[in-house]
N, C-alpha and C positions, 0 to 999 in steps of 0.2 A: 735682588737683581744681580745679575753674572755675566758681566763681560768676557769677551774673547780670552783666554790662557788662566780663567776662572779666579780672575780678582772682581773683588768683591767691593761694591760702590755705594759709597753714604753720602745720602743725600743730607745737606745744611739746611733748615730754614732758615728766613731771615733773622730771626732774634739770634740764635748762634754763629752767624757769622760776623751780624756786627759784636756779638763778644768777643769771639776768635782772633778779630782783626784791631779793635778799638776803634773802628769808625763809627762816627753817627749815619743817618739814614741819609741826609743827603751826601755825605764824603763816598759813601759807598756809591750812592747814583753819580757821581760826578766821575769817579774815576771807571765807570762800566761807560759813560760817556767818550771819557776821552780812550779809551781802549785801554785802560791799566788794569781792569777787572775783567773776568769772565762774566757776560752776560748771565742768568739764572739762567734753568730748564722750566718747561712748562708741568706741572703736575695735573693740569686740566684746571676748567676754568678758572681761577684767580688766583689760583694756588701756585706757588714756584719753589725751587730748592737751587742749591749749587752744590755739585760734585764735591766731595770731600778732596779729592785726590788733587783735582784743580786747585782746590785753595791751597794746599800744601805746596803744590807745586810753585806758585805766586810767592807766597810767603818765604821759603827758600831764595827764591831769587832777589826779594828784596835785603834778605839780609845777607847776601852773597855782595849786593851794592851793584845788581843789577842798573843801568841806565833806562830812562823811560823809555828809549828807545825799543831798547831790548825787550823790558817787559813786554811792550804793546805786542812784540814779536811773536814773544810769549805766549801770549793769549790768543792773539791767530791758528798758533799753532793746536792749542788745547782744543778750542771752539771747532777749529775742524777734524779735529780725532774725536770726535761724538760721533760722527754719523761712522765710524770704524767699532763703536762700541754693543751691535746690536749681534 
């Protein structure tokens, strides 16, 4: 899959990401809850993935000592540059 200016997008499943990240399954629902996480994508029926690039992105800003403010902001912004990625 090729987004716009031909970067190239890997998709996470769940088990990878909570490695990636060291959350358990509900820390990761918790914080897609409160807005610190990017939601999945749908891969069709019950199947889902998260953007590689997203996590990265996430991830940097925490260790930047981003505020959760910020994050949340963060993640607004990522979740609405999807629909910019076809």
């Amino acid at each position: 899959m090729n987004m716009t200016n031909n970067i190239q997008i890997k998709l996470n499943r769940k088990p990878e990401v909570l490695e990636q990240l060291g959350f358990k399954k509900s820390t990761l629902h918790t914080r897609i809850k409160e807005g610190l996480m990017v939601p999945p994508v749908s891969l069709g029926g019950r199947s889902v993935a998260w953007p590689e690039h997203e996590l990265q992105t996430i991830v940097r800003a925490m260790c930047a000592g981003k505020s959760p403010d910020e994050i949340k902001q963060l993640v607004t912004e990522l979740v609405a540059k999807r629909s910019e990625l076809v």
